[in-house]
PAMARVEX-900185 format. One line per 2 residues: number of its first residue (from 1); for each residue x, y, z of C-alpha. Coordinates in nm, 3 decimals. Example, Ala and Ser with C-alpha at 12.3 -4.5 7.8 and 13.67 -1.06 7.14 Angstrom:
2
1 = 1.230 -0.450 0.780  1.367 -0.106 0.714
***
This chain:
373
1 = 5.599 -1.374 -0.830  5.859 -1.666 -0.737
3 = 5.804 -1.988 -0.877  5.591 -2.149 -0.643
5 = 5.373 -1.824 -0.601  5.311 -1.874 -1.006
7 = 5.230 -2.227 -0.997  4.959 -2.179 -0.743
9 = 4.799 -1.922 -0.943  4.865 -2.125 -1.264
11 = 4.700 -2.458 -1.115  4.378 -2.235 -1.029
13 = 4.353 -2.124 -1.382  4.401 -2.525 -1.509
15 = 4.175 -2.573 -1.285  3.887 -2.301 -1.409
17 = 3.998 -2.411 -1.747  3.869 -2.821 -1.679
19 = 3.524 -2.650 -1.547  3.504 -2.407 -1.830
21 = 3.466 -2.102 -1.603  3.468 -1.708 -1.654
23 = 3.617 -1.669 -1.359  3.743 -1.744 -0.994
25 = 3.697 -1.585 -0.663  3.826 -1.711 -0.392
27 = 3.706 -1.533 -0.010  3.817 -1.822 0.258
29 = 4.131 -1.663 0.426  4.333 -1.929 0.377
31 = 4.312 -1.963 0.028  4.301 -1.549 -0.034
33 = 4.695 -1.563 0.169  4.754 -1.902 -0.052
35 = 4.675 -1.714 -0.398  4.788 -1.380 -0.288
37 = 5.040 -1.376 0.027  4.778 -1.067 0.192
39 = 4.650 -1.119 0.495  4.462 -0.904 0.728
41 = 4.368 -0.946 1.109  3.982 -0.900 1.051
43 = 3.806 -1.077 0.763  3.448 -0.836 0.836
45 = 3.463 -0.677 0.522  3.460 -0.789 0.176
47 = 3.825 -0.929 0.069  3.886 -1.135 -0.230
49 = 4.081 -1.229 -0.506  3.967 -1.307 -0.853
51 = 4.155 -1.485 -1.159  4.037 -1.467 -1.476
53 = 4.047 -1.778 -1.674  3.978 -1.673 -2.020
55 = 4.072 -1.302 -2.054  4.404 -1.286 -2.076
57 = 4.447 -1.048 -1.789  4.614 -1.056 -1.415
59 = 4.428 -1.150 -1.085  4.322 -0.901 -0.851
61 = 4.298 -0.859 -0.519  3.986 -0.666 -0.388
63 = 3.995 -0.551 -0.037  3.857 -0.227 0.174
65 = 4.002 0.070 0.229  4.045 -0.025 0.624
67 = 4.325 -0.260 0.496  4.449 0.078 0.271
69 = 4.849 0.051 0.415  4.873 -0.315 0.448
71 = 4.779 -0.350 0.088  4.992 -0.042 -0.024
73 = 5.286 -0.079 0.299  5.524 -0.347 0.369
75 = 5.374 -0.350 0.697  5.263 -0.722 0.728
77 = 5.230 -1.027 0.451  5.284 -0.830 0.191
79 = 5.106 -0.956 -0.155  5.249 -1.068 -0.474
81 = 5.001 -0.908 -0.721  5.020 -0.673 -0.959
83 = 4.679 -0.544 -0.984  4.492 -0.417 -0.637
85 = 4.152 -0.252 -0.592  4.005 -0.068 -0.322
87 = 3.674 0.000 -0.225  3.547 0.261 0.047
89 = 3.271 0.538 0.107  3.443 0.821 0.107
91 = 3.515 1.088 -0.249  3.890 0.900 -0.253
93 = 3.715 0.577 -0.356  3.593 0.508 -0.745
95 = 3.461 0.231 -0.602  3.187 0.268 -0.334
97 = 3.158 -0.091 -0.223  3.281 -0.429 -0.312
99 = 2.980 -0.516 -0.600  3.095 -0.219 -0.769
101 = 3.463 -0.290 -0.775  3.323 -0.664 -0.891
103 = 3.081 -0.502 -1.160  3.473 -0.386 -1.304
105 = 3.530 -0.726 -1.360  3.224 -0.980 -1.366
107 = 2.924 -0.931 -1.582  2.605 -1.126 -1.609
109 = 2.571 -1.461 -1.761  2.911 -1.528 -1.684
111 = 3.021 -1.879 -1.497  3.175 -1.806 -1.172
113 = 3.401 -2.050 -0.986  3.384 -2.016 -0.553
115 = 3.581 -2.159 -0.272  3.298 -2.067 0.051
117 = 3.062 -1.811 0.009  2.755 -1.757 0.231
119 = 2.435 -1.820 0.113  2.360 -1.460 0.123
121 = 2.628 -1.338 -0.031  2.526 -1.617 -0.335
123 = 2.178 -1.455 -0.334  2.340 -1.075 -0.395
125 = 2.587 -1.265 -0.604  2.336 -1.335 -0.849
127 = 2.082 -1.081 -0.784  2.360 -0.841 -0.891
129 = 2.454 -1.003 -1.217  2.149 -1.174 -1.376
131 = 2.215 -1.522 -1.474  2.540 -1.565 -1.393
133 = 2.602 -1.898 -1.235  2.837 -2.005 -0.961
135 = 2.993 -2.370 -0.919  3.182 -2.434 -0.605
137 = 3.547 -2.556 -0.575  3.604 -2.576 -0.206
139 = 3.742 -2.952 -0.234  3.941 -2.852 -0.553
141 = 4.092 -2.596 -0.389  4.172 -2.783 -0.065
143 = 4.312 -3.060 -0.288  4.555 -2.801 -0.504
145 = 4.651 -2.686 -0.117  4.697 -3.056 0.018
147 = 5.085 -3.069 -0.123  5.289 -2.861 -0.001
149 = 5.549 -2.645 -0.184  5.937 -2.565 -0.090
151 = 5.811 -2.223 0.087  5.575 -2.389 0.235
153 = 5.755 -2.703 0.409  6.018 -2.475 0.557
155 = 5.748 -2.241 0.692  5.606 -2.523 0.851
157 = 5.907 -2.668 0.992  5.980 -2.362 1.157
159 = 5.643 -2.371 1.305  5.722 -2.690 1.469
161 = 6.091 -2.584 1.600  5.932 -2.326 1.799
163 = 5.636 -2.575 1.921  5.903 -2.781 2.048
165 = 6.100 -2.515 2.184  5.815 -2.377 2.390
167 = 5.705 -2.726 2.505  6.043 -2.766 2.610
169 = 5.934 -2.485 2.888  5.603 -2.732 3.023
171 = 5.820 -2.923 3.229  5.955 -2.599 3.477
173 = 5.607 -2.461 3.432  5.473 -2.795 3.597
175 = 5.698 -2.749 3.851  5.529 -2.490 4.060
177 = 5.204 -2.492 4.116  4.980 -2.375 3.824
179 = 4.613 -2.425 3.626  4.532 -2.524 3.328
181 = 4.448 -2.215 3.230  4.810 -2.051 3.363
183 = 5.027 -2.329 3.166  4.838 -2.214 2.843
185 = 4.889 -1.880 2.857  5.215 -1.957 2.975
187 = 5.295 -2.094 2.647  5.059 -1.872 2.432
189 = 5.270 -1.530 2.593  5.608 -1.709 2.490
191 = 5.530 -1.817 2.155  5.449 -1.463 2.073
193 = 5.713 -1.328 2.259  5.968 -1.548 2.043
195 = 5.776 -1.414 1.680  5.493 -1.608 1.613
197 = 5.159 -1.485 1.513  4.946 -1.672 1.776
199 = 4.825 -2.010 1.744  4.646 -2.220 1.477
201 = 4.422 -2.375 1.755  4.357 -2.236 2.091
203 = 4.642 -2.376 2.338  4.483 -2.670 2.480
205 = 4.564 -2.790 2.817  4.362 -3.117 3.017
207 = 4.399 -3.288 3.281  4.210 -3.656 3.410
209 = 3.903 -3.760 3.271  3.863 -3.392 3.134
211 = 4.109 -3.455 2.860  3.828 -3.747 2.691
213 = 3.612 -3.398 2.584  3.925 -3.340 2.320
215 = 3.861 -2.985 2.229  3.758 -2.864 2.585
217 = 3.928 -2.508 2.667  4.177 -2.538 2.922
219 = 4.014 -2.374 3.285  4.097 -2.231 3.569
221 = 4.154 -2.553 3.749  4.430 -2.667 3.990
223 = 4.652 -2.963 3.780  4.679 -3.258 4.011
225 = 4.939 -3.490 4.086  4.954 -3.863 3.929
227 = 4.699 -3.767 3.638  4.746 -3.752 3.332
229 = 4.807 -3.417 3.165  4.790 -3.361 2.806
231 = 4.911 -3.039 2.620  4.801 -2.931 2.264
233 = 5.007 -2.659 2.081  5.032 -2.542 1.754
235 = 5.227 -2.150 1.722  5.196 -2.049 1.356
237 = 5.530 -1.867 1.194  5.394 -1.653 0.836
239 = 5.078 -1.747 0.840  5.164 -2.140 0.869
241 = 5.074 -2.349 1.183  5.208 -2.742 1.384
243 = 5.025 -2.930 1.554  5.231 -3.082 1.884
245 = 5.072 -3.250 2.188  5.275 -3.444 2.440
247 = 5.138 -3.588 2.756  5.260 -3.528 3.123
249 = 5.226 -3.631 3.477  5.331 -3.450 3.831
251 = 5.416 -3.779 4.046  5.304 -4.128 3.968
253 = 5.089 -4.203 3.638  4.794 -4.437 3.676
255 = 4.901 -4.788 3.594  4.614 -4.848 3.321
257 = 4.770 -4.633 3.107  5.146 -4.747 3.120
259 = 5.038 -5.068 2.823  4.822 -4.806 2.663
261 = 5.143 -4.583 2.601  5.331 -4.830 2.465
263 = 5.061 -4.950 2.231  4.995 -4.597 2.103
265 = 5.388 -4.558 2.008  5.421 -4.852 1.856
267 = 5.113 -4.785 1.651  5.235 -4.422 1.583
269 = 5.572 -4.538 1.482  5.421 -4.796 1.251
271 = 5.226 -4.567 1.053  5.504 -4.279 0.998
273 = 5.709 -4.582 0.872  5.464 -4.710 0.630
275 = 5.404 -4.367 0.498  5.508 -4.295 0.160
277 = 5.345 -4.219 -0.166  5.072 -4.422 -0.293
279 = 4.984 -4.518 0.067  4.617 -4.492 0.110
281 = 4.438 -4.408 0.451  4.224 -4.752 0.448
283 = 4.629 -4.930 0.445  4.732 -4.717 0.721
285 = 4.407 -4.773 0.956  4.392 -5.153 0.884
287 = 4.782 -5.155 1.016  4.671 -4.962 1.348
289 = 4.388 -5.162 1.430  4.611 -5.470 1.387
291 = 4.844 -5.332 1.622  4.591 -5.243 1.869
293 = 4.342 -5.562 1.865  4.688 -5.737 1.920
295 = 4.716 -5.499 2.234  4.407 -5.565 2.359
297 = 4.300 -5.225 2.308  4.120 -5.167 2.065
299 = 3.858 -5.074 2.211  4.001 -4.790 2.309
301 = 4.095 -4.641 1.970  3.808 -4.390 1.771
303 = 3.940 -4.506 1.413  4.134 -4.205 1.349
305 = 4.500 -4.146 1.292  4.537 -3.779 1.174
307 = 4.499 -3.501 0.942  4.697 -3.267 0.723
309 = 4.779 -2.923 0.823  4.953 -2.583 0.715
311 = 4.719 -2.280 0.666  4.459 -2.443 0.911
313 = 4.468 -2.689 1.153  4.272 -2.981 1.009
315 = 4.295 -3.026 0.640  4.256 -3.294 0.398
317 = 4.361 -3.592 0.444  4.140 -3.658 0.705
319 = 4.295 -4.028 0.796  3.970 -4.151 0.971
321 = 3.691 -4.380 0.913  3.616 -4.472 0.577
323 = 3.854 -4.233 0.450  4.011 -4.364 0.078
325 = 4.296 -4.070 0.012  4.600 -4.169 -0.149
327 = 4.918 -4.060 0.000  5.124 -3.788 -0.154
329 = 5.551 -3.666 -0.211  5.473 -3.337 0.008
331 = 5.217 -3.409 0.217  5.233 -3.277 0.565
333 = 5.037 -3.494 0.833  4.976 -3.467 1.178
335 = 4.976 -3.831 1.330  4.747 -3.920 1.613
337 = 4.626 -4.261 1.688  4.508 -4.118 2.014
339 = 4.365 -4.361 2.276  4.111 -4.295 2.517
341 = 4.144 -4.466 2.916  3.823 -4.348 3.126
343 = 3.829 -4.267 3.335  4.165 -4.181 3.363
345 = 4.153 -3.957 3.008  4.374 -4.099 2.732
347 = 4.691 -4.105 2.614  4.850 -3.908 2.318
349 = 5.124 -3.748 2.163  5.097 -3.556 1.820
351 = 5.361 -3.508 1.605  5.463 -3.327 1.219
353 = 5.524 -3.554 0.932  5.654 -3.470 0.601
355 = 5.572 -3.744 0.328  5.897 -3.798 0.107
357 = 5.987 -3.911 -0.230  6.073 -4.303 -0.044
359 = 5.907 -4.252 0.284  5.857 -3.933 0.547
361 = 6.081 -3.744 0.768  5.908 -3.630 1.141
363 = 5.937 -3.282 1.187  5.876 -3.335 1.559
365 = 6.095 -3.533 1.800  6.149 -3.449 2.159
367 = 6.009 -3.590 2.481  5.887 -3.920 2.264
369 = 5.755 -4.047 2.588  5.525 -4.009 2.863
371 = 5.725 -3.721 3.062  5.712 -3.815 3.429
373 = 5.756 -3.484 3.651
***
């Protein structure tokens, strides 16, 4: 393992060490690529990886025999471990399914650290070893995955200099007419097309009063001159994702909007440069809704500025609400301060930022305005 790979698995085990656990299996996706560097398309049978914490052994990675050559090939994501074990039902297999490959390594009584398991899996969990007793770590783990490492940072980066190269392509796409559902795919088809491994969030187009349902798929309807159009995009490059949104309009945009535009900027720009470590969320929101009850639009604004991202779209921080976290060197944020304008739909734009040692660098830059078609 490289440096960084080691550290991960070396801040698990501090971690199972403070808790005074046997061991720790982690089964989320994200965190079995974070701790391992495997991935697999389909997550429908057992996969995991388990560190010990006080045997003085190596972790494992447990997986089925359907994932058999991407374990064993350099097909895709190949992993870092040393130790692998397969299960399957056929004579090649000593291990006929995943409790018996576990039974190799957990016993009962034992204290056993979890990211997510389901509640039926918990219930075989401890059926199958008698007293053993599981304590979850889903917010420790998220918090040893909240800074980001070298690898990581340029993964990401990359992410976002294809998001901005494909979003370069909206404004010819807008130029003929098209649906909301055509400009997504659109973009979608050319991500992949230029090497990325889909998206971290489905390609989100809106138009009007539509856009105000944030997460709404983007449908087969006509886009519309002189409304507002706003285009979420995230491609993910080795298993890491962005998070870019820009708004558009085909003609003339509706005049309520134009002060709400500024506002948002000026609020945007505001927070990226107060950001720096030891920063907390509560400074950050008190600073945007200064900016926007000196706007006059206040009103407008949901008390959220943004999130982290890398393996998954929203991760901690979640800048929001009564949110207290403390700004970190490394942190990668998505800033947001999105504003809403019924019934016109709001106004938006999304953009990468990497926290610094003295302050944080945007990983996103184009088309820092409304683009008027």
């Amino acid at each position: 393992m490289n440096d960084n790979r080691l550290r991960r698995i070396q801040t698990l085990t501090e971690l199972g060490k403070e808790r005074d656990l046997d061991w720790i299996l982690c089964m989320f996706p994200e965190n079995i690529f974070y701790f391992s560097g495997f991935r697999t398309m389909l997550y429908t049978r057992f996969i995991g990886v388990l560190v010990p914490i006080k045997e003085a052994r190596e972790p494992v990675l447990i997986a089925s025999y359907i994932d058999k050559r991407l374990i064993q090939e350099d097909i895709w994501s190949p992993h870092w471990f040393k130790e692998t074990v397969l299960w399957g039902p056929s004579a090649d297999y000593a291990y006929k399914t995943h409790w018996d490959a576990l039974k190799a390594y957990l016993a009962p009584g034992l204290l056993l650290g979890v990211d997510a398991i389901q509640y039926n899996f918990y219930e075989q969990l401890v059926d199958t070893f008698p007293g053993l007793k599981v304590v979850s770590l889903q917010q420790e783990i998220l918090n040893i995955r909240m800074v980001k490492d070298d690898d990581e940072i340029q993964k990401i980066k990359a992410a976002y200099r294809l998001a901005e190269e494909i979003m370069a392509q909206v404004v010819e796409w807008l130029g003929e007419p098209t649906t909301e559902a055509e400009l997504a795919a659109n973009m979608t088809r050319a991500a992949v097309i230029e090497g990325a491994e889909g998206t971290i969030f489905p390609t989100l187009v809106s138009c009007g009063e539509k856009m105000l349902a944030y997460h709404s798929p983007p449908l087969p309807r006509p886009i519309k001159p002189n409304e507002l159009i706003r285009v979420a995009f995230g491609p993910v490059l080795d298993g890491y994702g962005s998070d870019l949104l820009r708004s558009f309009c085909i003609g003339r945009p509706p005049e309520e909007v134009l002060p709400l535009k500024d506002a948002f900027f000026e609020a945007q720009e505001a927070v990226v440069e107060m950001l720096k470590p030891g920063i907390d969320s509560q400074q950050l929101l008190k600073k945007v809704e200064e900016i926007y009850n000196k706007k006059g639009c206040l009103k407008n604004w949901s008390y959220n500025i943004g999130h982290g991202l890398a393996l998954s779209i929203h991760e901690p921080p979640r800048i929001a609400g009564t949110d207290q976290s403390v700004m970190q060197e490394n942190m990668i944020l998505a800033v947001e301060p999105s504003l809403g304008c019924p019934p016109h739909g709001a106004f938006a734009h999304c953009d990468g930022v990497r926290i610094t040692a003295d302050g944080a660098e945007w990983l996103s830059t184009m088309n820092r305005d409304l683009v008027i078609i």
